[in-house]
C-alpha positions as CSV (number, residue, x, y, z in Angstrom):
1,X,-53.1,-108.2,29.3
2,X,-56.6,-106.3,29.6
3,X,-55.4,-105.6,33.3
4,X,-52.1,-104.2,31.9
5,X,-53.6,-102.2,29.0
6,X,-56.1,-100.5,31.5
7,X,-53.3,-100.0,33.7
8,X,-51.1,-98.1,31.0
9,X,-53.7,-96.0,29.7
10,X,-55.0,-94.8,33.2
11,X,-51.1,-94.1,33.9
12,X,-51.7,-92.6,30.4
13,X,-54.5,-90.6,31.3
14,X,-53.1,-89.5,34.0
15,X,-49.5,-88.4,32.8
16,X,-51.9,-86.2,30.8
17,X,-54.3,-84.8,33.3
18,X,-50.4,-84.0,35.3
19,X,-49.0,-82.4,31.7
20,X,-52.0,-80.3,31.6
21,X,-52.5,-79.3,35.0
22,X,-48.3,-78.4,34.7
23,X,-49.0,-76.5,31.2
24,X,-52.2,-74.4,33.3
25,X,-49.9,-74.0,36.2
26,X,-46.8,-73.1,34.4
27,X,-49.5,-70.3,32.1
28,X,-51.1,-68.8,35.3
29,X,-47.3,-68.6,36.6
30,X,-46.4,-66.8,33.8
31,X,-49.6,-64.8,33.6
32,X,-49.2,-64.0,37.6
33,X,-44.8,-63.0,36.9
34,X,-46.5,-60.3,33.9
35,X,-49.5,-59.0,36.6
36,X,-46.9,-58.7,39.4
37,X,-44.3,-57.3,36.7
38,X,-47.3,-54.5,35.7
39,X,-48.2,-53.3,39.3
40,X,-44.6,-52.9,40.4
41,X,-43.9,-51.0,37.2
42,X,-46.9,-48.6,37.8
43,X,-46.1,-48.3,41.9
44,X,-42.4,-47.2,41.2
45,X,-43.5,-45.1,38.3
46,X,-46.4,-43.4,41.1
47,X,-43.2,-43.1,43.5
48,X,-41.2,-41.1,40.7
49,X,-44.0,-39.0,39.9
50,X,-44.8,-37.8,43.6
51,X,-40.5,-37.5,44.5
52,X,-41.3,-34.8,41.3
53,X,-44.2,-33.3,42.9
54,X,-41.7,-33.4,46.1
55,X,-38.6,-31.6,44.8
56,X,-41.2,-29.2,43.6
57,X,-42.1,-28.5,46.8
58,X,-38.7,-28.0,48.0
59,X,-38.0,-25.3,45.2
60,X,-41.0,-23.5,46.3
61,X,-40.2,-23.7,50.0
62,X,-36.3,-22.4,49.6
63,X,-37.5,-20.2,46.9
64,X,-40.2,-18.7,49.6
65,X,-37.9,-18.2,52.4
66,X,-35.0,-17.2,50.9
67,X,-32.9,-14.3,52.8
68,X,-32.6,-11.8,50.0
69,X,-36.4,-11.3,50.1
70,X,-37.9,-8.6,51.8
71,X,-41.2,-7.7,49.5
72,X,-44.3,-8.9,50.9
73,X,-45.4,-9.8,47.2
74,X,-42.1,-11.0,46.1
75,X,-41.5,-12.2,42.2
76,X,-41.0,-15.2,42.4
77,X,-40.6,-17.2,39.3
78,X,-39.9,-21.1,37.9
79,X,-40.6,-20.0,34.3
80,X,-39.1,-17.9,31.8
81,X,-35.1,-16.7,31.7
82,X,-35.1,-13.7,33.6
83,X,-33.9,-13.4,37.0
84,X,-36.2,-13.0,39.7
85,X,-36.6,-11.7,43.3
86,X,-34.5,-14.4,44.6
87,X,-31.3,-13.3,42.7
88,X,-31.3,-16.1,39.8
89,X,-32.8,-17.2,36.9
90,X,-35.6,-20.5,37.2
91,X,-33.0,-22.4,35.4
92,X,-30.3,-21.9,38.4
93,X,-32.6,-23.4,40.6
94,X,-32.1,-27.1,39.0
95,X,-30.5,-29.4,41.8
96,X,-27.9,-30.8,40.9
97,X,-28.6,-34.0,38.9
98,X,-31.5,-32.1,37.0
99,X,-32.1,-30.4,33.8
100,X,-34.0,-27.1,32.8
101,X,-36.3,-27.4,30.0
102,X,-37.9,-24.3,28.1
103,X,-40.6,-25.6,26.6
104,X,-43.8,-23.6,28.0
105,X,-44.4,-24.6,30.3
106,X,-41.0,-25.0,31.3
107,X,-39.9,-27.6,33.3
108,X,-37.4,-29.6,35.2
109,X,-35.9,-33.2,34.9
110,X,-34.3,-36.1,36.4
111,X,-34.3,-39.5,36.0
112,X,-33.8,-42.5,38.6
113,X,-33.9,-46.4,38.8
114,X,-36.1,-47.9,41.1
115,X,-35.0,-49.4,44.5
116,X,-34.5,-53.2,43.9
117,X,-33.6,-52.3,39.8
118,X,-35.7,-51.9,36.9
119,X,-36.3,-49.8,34.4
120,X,-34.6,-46.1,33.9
121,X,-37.7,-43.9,35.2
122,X,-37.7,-40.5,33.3
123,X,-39.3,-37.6,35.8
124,X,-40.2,-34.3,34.8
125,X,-42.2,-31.7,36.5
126,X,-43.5,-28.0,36.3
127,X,-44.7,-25.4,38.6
128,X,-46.9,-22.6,37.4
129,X,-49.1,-19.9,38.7
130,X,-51.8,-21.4,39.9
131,X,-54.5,-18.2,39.7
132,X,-55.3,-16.9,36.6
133,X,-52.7,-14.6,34.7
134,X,-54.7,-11.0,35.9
135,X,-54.6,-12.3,39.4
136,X,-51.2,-10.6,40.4
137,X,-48.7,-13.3,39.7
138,X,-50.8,-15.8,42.1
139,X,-50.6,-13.2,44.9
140,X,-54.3,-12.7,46.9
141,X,-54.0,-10.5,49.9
142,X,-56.0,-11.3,53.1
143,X,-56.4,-9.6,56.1
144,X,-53.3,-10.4,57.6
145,X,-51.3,-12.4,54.7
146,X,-50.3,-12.7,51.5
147,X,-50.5,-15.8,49.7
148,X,-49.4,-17.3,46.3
149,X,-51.0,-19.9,44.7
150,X,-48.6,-22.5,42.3
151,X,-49.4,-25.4,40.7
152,X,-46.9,-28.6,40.4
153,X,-47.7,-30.8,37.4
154,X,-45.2,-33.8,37.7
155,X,-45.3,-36.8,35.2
156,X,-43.1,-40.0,35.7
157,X,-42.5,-42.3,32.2
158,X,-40.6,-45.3,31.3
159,X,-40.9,-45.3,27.0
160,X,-42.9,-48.2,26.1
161,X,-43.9,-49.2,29.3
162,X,-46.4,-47.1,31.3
163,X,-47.1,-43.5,32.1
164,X,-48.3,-41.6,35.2
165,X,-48.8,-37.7,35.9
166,X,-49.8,-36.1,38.8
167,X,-50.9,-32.2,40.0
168,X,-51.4,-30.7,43.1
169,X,-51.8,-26.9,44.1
170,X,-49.6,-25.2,46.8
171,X,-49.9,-22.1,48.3
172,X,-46.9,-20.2,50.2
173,X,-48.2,-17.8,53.0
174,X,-45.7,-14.6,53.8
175,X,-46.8,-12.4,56.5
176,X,-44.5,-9.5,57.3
177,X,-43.2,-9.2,61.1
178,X,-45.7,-6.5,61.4
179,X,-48.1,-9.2,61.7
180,X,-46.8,-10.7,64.2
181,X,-47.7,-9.4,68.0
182,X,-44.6,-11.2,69.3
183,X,-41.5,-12.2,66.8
184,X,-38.0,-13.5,69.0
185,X,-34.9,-14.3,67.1
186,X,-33.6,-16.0,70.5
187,X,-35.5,-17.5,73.3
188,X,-38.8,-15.9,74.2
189,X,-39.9,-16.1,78.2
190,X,-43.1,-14.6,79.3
191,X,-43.2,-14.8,82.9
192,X,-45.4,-11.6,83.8
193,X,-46.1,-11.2,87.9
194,X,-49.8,-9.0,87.7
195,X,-52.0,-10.5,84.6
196,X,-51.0,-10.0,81.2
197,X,-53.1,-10.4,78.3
198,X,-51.7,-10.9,74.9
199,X,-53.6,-11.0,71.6
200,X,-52.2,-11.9,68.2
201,X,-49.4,-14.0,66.4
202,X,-46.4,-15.4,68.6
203,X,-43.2,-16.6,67.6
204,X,-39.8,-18.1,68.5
205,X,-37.3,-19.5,66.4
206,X,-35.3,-20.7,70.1
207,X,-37.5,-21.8,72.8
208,X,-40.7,-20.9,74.6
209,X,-41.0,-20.3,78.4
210,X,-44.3,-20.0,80.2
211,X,-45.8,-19.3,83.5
212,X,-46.9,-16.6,85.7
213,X,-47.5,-15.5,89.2
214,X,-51.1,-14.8,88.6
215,X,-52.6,-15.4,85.2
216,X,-51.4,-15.2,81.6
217,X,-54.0,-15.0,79.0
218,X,-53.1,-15.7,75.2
219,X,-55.9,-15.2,72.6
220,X,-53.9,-16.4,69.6
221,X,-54.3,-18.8,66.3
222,X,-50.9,-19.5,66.1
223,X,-48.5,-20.1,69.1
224,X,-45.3,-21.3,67.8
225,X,-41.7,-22.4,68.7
226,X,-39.0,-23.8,66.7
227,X,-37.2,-25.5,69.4
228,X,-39.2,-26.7,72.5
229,X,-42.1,-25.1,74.6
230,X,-42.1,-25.3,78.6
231,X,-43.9,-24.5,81.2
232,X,-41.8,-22.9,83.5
233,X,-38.9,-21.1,83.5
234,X,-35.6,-20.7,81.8
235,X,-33.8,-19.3,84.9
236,X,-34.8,-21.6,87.5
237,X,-37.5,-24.7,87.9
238,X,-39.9,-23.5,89.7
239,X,-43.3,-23.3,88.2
240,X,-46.5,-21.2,88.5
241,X,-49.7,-19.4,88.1
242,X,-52.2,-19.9,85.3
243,X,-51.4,-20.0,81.7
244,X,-54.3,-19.9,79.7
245,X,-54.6,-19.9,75.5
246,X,-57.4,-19.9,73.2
247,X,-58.3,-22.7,71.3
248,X,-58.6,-22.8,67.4
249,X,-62.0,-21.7,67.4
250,X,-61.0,-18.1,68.5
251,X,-64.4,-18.0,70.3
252,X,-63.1,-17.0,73.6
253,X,-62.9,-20.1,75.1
254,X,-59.6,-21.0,77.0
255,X,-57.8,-24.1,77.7
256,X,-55.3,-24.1,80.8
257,X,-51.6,-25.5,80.5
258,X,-51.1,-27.3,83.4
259,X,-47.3,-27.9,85.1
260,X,-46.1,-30.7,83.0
261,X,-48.2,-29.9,80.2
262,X,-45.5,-29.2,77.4
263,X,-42.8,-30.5,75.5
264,X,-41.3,-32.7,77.9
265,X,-44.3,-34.4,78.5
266,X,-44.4,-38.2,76.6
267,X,-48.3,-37.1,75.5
268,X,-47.5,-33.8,74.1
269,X,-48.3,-34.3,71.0
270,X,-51.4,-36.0,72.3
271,X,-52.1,-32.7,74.4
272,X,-51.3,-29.8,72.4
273,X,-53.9,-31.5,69.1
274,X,-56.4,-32.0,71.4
275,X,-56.4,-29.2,74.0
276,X,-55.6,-26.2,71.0
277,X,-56.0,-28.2,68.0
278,X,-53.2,-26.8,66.2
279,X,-52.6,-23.0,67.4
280,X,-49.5,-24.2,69.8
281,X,-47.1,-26.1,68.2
282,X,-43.2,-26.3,69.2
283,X,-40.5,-28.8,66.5
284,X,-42.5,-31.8,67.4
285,X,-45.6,-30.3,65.6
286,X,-43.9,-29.0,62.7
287,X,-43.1,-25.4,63.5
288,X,-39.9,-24.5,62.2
289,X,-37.7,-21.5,62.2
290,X,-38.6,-18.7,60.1
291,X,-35.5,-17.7,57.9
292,X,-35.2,-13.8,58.7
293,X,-33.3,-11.9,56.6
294,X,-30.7,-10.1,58.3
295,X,-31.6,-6.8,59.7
296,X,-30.0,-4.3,57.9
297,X,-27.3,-2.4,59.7
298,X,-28.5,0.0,61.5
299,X,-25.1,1.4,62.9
300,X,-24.0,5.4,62.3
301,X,-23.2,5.5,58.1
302,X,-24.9,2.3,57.5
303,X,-28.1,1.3,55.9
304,X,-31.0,3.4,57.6
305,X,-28.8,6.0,58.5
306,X,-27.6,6.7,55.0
307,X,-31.6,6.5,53.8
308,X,-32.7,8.8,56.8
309,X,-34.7,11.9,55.4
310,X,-33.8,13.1,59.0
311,X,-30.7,12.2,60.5
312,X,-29.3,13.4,63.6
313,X,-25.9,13.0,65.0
314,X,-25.2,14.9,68.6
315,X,-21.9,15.8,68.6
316,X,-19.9,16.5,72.1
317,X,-16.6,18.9,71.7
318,X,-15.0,18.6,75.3
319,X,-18.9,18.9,76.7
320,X,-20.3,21.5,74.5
321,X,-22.8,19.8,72.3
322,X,-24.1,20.3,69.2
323,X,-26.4,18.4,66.5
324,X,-25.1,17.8,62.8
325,X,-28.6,17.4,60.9
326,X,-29.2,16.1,57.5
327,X,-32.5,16.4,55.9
328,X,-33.8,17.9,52.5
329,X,-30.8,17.6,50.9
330,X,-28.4,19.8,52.9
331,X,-26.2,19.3,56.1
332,X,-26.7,21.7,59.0
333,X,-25.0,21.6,62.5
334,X,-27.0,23.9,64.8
335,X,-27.5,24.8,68.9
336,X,-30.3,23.7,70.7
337,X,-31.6,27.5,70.7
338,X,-31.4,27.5,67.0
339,X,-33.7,24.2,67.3
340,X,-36.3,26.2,69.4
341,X,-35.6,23.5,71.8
342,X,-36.9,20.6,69.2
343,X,-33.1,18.9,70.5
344,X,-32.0,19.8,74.0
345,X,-29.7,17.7,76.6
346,X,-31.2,16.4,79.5
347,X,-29.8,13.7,82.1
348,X,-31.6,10.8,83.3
349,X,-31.3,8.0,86.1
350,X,-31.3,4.9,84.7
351,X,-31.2,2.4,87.9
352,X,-31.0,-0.7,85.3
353,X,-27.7,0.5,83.4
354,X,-26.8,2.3,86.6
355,X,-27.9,0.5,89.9
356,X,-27.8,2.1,93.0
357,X,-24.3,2.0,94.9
358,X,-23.5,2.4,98.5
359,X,-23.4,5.9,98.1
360,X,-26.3,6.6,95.9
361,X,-24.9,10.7,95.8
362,X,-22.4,9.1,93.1
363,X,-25.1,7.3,91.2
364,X,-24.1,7.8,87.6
365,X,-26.6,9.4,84.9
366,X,-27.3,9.1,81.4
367,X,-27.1,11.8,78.9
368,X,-29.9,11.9,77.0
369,X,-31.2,14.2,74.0
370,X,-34.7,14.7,73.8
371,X,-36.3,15.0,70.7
372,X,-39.2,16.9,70.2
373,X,-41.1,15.4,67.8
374,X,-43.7,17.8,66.5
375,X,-40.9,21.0,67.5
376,X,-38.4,18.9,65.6
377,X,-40.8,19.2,61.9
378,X,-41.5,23.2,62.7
379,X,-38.0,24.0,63.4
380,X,-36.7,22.1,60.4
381,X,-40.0,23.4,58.2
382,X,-39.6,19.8,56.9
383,X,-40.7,16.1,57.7
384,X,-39.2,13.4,55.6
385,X,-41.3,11.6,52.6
386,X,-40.0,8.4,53.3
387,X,-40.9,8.8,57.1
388,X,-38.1,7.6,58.6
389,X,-35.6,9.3,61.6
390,X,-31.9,8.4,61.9
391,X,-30.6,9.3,65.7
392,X,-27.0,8.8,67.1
393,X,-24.4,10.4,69.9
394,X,-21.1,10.3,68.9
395,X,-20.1,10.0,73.1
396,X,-21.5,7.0,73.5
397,X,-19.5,4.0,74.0
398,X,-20.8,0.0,73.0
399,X,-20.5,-3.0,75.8
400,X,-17.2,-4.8,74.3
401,X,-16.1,-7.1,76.8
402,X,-18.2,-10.3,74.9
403,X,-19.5,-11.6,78.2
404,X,-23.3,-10.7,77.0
405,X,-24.5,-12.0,80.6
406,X,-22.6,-8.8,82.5
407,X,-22.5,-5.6,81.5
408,X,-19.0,-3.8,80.2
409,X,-17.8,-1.6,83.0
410,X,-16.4,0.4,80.2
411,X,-19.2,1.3,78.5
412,X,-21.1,4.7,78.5
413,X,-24.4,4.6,78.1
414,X,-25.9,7.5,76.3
415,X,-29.9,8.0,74.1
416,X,-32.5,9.5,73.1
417,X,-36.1,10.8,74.7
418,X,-39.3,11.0,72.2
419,X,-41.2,13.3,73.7
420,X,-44.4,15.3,72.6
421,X,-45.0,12.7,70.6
422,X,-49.1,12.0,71.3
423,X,-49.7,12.6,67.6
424,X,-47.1,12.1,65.2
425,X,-46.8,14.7,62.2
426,X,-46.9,11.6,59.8
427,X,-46.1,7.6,59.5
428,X,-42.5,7.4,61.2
429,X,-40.0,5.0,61.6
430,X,-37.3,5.9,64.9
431,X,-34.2,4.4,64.6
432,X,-31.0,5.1,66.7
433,X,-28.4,2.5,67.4
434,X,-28.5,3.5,70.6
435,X,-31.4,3.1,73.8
436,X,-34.2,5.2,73.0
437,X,-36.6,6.8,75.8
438,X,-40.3,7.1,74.7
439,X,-42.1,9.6,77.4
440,X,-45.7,10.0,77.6
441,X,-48.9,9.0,75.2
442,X,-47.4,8.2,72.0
443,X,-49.2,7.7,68.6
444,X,-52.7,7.6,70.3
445,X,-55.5,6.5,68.7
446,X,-58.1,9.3,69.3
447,X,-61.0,7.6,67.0
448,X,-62.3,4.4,66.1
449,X,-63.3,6.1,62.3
450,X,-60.0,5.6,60.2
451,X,-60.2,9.2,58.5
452,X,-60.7,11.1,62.3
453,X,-58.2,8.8,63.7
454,X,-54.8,10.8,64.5
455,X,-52.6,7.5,64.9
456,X,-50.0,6.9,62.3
457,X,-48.2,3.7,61.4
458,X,-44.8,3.9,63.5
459,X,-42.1,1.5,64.5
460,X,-39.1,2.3,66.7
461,X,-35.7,0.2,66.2
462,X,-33.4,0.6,68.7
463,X,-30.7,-0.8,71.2
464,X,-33.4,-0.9,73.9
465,X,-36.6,0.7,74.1
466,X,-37.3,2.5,77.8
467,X,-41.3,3.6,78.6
468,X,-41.8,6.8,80.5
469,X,-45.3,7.9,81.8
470,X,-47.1,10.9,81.5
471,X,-46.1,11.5,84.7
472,X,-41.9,11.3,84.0
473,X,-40.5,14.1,85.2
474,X,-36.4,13.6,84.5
475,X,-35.2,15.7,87.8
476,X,-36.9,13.3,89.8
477,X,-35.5,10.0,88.2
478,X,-32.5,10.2,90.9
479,X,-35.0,9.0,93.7
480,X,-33.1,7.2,95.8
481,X,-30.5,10.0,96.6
482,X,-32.0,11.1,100.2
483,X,-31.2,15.2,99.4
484,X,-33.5,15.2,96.2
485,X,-36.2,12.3,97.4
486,X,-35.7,12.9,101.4
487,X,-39.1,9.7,101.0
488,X,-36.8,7.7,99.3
489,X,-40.3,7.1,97.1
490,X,-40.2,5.6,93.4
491,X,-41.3,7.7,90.7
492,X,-45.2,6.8,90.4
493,X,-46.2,6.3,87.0
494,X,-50.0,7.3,85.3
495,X,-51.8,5.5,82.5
496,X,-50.0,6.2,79.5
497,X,-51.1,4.6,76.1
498,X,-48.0,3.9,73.4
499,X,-48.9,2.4,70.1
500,X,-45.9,1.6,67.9
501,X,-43.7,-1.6,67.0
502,X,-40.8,-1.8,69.1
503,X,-37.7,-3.3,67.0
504,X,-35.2,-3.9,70.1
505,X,-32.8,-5.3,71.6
506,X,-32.2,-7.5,74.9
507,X,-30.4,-8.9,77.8
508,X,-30.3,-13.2,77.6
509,X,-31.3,-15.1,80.5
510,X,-29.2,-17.6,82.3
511,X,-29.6,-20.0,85.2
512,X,-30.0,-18.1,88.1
513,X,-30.5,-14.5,86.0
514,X,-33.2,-13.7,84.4
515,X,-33.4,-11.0,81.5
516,X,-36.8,-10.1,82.4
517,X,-38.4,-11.7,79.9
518,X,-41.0,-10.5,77.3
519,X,-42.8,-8.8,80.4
520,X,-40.0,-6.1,80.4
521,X,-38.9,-6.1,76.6
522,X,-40.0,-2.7,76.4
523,X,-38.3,-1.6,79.9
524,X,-39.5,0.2,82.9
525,X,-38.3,2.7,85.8
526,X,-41.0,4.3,87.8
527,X,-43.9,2.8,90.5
528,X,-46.8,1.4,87.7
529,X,-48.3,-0.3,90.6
530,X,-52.3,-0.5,89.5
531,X,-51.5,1.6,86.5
532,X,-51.9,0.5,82.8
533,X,-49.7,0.5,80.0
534,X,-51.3,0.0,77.1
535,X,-49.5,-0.9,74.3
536,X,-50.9,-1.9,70.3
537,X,-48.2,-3.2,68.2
538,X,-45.6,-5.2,68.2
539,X,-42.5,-6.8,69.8
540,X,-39.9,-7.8,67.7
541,X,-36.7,-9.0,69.2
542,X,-34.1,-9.8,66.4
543,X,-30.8,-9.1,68.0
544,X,-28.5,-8.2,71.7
545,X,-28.4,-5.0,72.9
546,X,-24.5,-3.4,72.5
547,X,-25.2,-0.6,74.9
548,X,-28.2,-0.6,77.6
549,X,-26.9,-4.1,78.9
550,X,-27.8,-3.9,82.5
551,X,-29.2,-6.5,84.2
552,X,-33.1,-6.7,84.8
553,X,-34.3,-6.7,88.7
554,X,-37.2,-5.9,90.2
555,X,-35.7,-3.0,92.7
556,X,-35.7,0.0,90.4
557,X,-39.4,-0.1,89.0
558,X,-43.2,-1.7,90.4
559,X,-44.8,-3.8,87.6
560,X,-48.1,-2.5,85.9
561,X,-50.9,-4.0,84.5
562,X,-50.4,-5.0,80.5
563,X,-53.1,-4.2,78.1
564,X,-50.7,-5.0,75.2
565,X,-52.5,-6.6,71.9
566,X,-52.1,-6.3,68.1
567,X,-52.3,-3.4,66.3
568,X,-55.9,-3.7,64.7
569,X,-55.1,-1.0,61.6
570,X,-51.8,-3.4,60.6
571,X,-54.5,-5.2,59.1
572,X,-54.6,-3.2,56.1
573,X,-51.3,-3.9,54.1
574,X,-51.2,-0.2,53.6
575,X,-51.0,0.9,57.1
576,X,-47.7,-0.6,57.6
577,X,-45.4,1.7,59.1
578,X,-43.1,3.7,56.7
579,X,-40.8,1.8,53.7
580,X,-41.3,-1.6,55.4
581,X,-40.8,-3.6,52.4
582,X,-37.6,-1.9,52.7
583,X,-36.6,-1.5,56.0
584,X,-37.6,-4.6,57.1
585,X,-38.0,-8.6,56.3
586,X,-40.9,-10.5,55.5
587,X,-41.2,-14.3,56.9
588,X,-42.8,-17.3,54.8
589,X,-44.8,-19.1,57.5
590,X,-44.7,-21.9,55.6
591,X,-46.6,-24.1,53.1
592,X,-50.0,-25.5,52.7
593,X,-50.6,-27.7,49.7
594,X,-53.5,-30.1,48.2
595,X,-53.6,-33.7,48.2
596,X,-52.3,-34.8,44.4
597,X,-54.6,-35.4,41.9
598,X,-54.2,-37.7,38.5
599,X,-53.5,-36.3,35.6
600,X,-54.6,-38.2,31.9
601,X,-51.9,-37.3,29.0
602,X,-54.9,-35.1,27.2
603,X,-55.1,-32.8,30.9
604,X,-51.5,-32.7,31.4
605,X,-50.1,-29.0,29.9
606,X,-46.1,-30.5,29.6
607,X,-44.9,-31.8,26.8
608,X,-44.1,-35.7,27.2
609,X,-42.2,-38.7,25.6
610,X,-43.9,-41.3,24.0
611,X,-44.2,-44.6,25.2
C-alpha cells in the first residue's frame, strides 16, 4: 500500500509539475501570439507611413515635370485652393482613391489593409515648403540651377492600436536647356574625325553613340541617356579612337571608355560607378527622359512670330522681292534700297541640300536674304525690347514626302544670312522656320570684365543652322563649276569665333547613313582643315528639319578643329538670352531627397486621430 500511495502521489506530483509546465507554456504562447501580434502591427503601420512619404514623392515629381511649365522658378503648390503653375488646384492633385484635407497644413489621405489582413490603416501626409517662408517659396538659385526645397510629413494610424509618423526633405532641381551644353530630343551621336573637346552638361532622351577617329574629350558632371549608351556607332559597327570623360571629381583627370565598355556590357553598371562615379549614366543608372514641353510653334503666324518685336517676311511677286516688316507697332513693306541694304538677296551653293551633279554648270542655288544685323536696327531706327527677330520667305517650300531619311525632290530650299553680326546691338533671339546662315565672328566676347564685354545673350532657332567663316565669300560658294573655280579648290575657311545657342533641327541616321552626328549639328561648307571654330553655347536639338533635309557627307566641306564648351556667362540666371522663360522650356533633372526621419505626435505639425 505504501508502494502504491508513493506511486500515486509521484504520478500526482508529476501530473502537476506537467499542468504547470502546460499553464507556463500555454502563458509564454500567449504572451509570444501578443509580441508577434505588436511588431507586425508596427511594421505594416512603418510600411503605410513610408507608401505616404512615397506618393508624396510622386506628386512632387509629376508636379516638377509637368509640360505646361516653362518658369525656371515655377509656383508650385500642395497647399491652399488656388490654382497653381501647373494648371490645378492642390486638391486636383489627389489620386484617385485619396482625399484633400484643408486643415493647415493641408493634407492628403488614404487608407489600406495590410497584405495578409489586419487592421484598416489610416495614411495621411503633407508636403510643405521646406525653407523658411522669406526664402522664395523654397526656391535657392545656384550657379547653374534652381532648386526647391519641400518637406513630406506622413503619419500612418490604426485608432487604438499604434501610431507612426515619418518626415523627410526633398528637393526638385530645374535647370533650363540653357544649361545644358548638349540637349537631343532623339538620338545623339558624337563621332567627330579631328579631336573635339566638349565641356558642360550632356543629354539624350534616345540613345548615346560614342567614338572617334582620333580623340574625344568630355569634361562633364553629368553624362546622361535615357535609353542606352554605346560605344560605337549607330550607322555601322565599327569602333574607334579614344573617348575620354572626366570623372566626378572635375579635377581634370580622365578615364578612357574602352570598345565594349558600355551598355551592353554585363559589368556596366560595375563600370560606369567605378570608372566616373556617377557622371555617365544611361536607364540602367537611373537617368530618365526629361519631359520637355513642346516647343512652341515656330511656323509663319504662330507663336514667336506673332510675339516678334521684329518680323520679317520676304515676299517674291513673279521674282521681284520685297520685305513686309513689322516692328513698333506698324506694318511696312519696303525695297532693299529703302533698307540701306540692312535686307538684300543673295544666292548661295549649298552642296549638302544641293549636291553636285554630272554637270555641275546646272548645280542648283539657294536664295538667300541676308540680314544685316547692326544695318537692320539703323535703318528701322528701332531694335525690339523683348529682343527677339521673326524671319520667313514666303517661296520656300517644306520636305513633304514623309520619308525623313531622303530628301523631297520637291522641295525648295530657301534662308537667311546673319551677317555683321560680331557685336549684336542687344540680347537677341533669331528665329526663322526656315535654314539660317550665320557668316563670320558672331557675338564675340571681346573682354573677360562683364561690363567691357560686348557679347550679348543670343540664341538662334531654326530649321538648320549653317556656319560661314570670315572668309565666306557667296560668289565663290559654286566651286566646283570649272568656269568660276578653273582649281576646282574648296572654299578655305579662317578662324571664326560664334557664341550663341543653336535651337535646330536635323537629319536621323540610319544603318548605312549617317546624319553627321553632333559633330556637324551646326553644318559646314568650306575647307576648315587646321582651322578652329570656336563655339560657346549650346546645342539643342528638339525636332527634324522640314526644309534643309539633305544628306550629310564628307565631299562638300574639310572638318575643323572644335573648341566648343559652355557658355561661362549662362551661369548667371540673368544672362539668359532674351524672354527665355517664355520662349523656351525648363527641364526638372530630377529628385534628390533625405533618408526619412521619425516623427513623435508633439513634432508632427498635422492634425491626427486619436488612438
Amino acid at each position: 500500500m505504501k508502494r502504491k500511495g508513493s506511486a500515486l502521489i509521484l504520478v500526482t506530483a508529476l501530473s502537476s509539475l506537467l499542468l504547470l509546465v502546460a499553464i507556463a507554456t500555454s502563458v509564454n504562447s500567449v504572451s509570444d501570439i501578443k509580441i508577434t501580434s505588436e511588431e507586425k502591427i508596427r511594421t505594416d503601420l512603418e510600411f503605410a507611413c513610408e507608401s505616404g512619404l512615397n506618393r508624396a514623392k510622386t506628386k512632387i515629381e509629376q508636379s516638377f515635370n509637368n509640360k505646361n511649365l516653362n518658369a525656371l522658378e515655377p509656383f508650385i503648390s500642395f497647399q491652399g485652393t488656388d490654382v497653381d503653375d501647373t494648371g490645378v488646384k492642390p486638391e486636383e492633385k489627389a489620386f484617385n482613391d485619396e482625399d484633400f484635407t484643408l486643415a493647415g497644413p493641408d493634407y492628403y489621405s488614404f487608407s489600406v489593409i495590410p497584405a495578409g489582413g489586419g487592421k484598416q490603416i489610416f495614411v495621411q501626409y503633407a508636403i510643405s515648403n521646406g525653407r523658411d517662408d522669406d526664402e522664395n517659396n523654397g526656391w535657392l538659385k545656384s550657379q547653374a540651377y534652381t532648386t526647391n526645397k519641400l518637406k513630406i510629413e506622413s503619419m500612418a494610424y490604426i485608432p487604438g492600436s499604434g501610431w507612426v509618423g515619418m518626415s523627410k526633405d526633398v528637393y526638385a532641381k530645374r535647370t533650363t536647356l540653357f544649361m545644358y551644353q548638349i540637349f537631343f530630343q532623339n538620338d545623339l551621336e558624337i563621332l567627330p574625325g579631328p579631336n573635339f573637346n566638349l565641356s558642360g552638361l550632356i543629354h539624350t532622351n534616345e540613345n548615346l553613340y560614342l567614338n572617334s577617329n582620333a580623340t574625344l574629350s568630355i569634361y562633364s558632371d553629368s553624362v546622361t541617356a535615357a535609353g542606352t549608351i554605346t560605344r560605337g556607332r549607330l550607322d555601322s559597327n565599327a569602333v574607334g579612337g579614344t573617348v575620354n570623360i572626366t570623372s566626378e571629381n572635375k579635377d581634370g583627370d580622365m578615364e578612357s571608355m574602352s570598345n565594349g565598355q558600355d551598355s551592353s556590357n554585363d559589368e556596366w553598371v560595375d563600370i560606369a560607378t567605378s570608372k566616373w562615379q556617377g557622371v555617365v549614366k544611361d536607364k540602367s543608372l537611373g537617368a530618365t527622359k526629361l519631359e520637355v514641353p513642346q516647343l512652341k510653334s515656330f511656323q509663319p503666324d504662330g507663336y514667336y512670330s506673332q510675339q516678334a518685336g521684329i518680323n520679317i517676311k520676304v515676299k517674291n511677286n513673279s521674282g521681284t522681292i520685297s520685305y513686309e516688316v513689322k516692328y513698333n507697332g506698324t506694318t511696312q513693306t519696303f525695297t532693299s534700297a529703302q533698307l540701306n541694304g540692312a535686307l538684300a538677296e543673295t544666292t548661295v551653293y549649298d552642296y549638302r541640300e544641293y549636291p553636285s551633279g554630272s554637270t555641275p554648270k546646272n548645280n542648283k542655288s539657294e536664295k538667300i536674304t541676308n540680314v544685316d544685323i547692326n544695318k537692320l536696327k539703323t535703318a528701322l531706327n528701332y531694335y525690339p525690347d523683348n529682343g527677339l527677330v521673326y524671319m520667313t520667305r514666303e517661296d520656300a517650300i517644306a520636305d513633304n514626302d514623309g520619308n525623313e531619311f531622303s530628301p523631297d525632290a520637291n522641295r525648295v530650299v530657301r534662308g537667311f544670312k546673319l551677317i555683321n553680326g560680331s557685336t549684336l546691338p542687344d540680347a537677341t533671339t533669331f528665329v526663322s522656320n526656315q535654314p539660317v546662315y550665320i557668316q563670320g565672328d558672331f557675338n564675340k566676347h571681346t573682354s573677360t570684365d562683364v561690363m567691357q564685354d560686348t557679347w550679348k545673350p543670343c540664341a538662334v532657332i531654326s530649321d538648320s543652322i549653317t556656319l560661314l567663316s570670315n572668309s565666306w565669300n557667296d560668289s565663290k560658294s559654286n566651286w566646283k563649276y570649272s568656269a568660276v573655280n578653273p582649281g576646282l579648290q574648296m572654299p578655305v575657311a579662317s578662324n571664326t569665333q560664334y557664341n550663341t545657342v543653336f535651337l535646330t533641327g536635323n537629319v536621323p541616321t540610319k544603318y548605312g547613313q549617317y546624319s553627321g552626328g553632333l559633330e556637324n549639328f551646326p553644318r559646314f561648307l568650306e575647307n576648315w582643315g587646321g582651322k578652329t571654330v570656336d563655339i560657346s553655347g549650346g546645342f539643342i536639338q528638339l525636332f527634324r528639319s522640314q526644309y534643309a533635309t539633305g544628306l550629310w557627307n564628307g565631299s562638300y566641306y574639310g572638318a575643323p578643329t572644335r573648341d566648343w564648351k559652355s557658355e561661362s556667362r549662362f551661369t548667371d540666371l540673368n544672362d539668359l538670352p532674351p524672354g527665355f522663360a517664355d520662349l523656351f522650356p525648363s527641364a526638372s533633372i530630377g529628385l534628390t531627397s533625405s533618408n526619412w526621419q521619425p516623427i513623435s505626435k508633439n513634432e508632427a505639425e498635422m492634425s491626427f486621430c486619436d488612438e
